[in-house]
C-alpha positions as CSV (number, residue, x, y, z in Angstrom):
1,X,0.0,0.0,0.0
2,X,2.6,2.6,1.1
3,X,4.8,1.3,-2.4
4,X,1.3,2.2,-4.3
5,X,1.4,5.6,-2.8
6,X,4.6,6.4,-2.6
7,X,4.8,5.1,-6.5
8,X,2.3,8.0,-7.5
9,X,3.6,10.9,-5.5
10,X,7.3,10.8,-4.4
11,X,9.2,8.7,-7.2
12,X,8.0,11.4,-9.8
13,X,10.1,14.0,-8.3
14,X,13.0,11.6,-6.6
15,X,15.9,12.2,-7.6
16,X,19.6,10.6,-6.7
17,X,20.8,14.3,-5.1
18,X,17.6,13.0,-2.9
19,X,19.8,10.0,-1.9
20,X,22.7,11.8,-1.8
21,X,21.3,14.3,0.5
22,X,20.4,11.4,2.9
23,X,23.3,9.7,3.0
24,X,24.0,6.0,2.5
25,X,25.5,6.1,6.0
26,X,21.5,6.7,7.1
27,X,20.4,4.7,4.4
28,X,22.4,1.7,5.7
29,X,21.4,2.0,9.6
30,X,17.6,2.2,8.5
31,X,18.2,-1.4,6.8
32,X,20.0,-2.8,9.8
33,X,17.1,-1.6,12.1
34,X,14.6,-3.0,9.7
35,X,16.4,-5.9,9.7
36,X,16.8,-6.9,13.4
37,X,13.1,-5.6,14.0
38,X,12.1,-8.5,11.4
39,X,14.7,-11.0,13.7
40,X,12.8,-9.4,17.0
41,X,9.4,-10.5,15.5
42,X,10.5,-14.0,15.1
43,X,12.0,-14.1,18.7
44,X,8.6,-12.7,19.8
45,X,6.5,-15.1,17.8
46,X,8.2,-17.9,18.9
47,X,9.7,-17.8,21.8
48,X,10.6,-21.1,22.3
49,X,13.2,-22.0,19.4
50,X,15.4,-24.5,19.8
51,X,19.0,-23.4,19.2
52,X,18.2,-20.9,17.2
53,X,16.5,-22.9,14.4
54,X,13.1,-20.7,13.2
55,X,10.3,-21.8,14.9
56,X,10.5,-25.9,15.1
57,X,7.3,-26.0,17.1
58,X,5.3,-23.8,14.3
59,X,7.0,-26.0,11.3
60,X,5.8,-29.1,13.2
61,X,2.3,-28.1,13.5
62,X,2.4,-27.0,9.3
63,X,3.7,-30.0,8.4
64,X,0.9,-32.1,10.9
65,X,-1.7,-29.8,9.1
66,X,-0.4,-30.5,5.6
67,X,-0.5,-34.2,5.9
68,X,-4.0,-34.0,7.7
69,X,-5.2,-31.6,4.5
């Protein structure tokens, strides 16, 4: 939804100086905190994983539900 939006009335008038502006030093902090909020969701969603492996207990019960489907 925001891509839509953003699509219609940002991109137009983007330019790299934009970027530039910015700064990939930002740029690149904003995608490490986007990615270790996705890695904080999975530890919150599953809080029991089993050295570190994604959510066993979830894959069990998908695979259980796939064979029962």
């Amino acid at each position: 939804m925001n891509g839509v939006v953003a699509l219609f009335t940002e991109v137009p008038t983007m330019t790299m100086q934009n970027i530039y502006n910015v700064g990939y030093v930002v740029l690149i902090a904003n995608a490490l905190v986007a990615f270790m909020l996705n890695v904080s969701v999975v530890f919150l969603v599953c809080p029991k994983l089993n050295n570190f492996e994604p959510c066993v207990l979830i894959r069990a019960r998908l695979e259980r539900h796939r064979h029962s489907s």
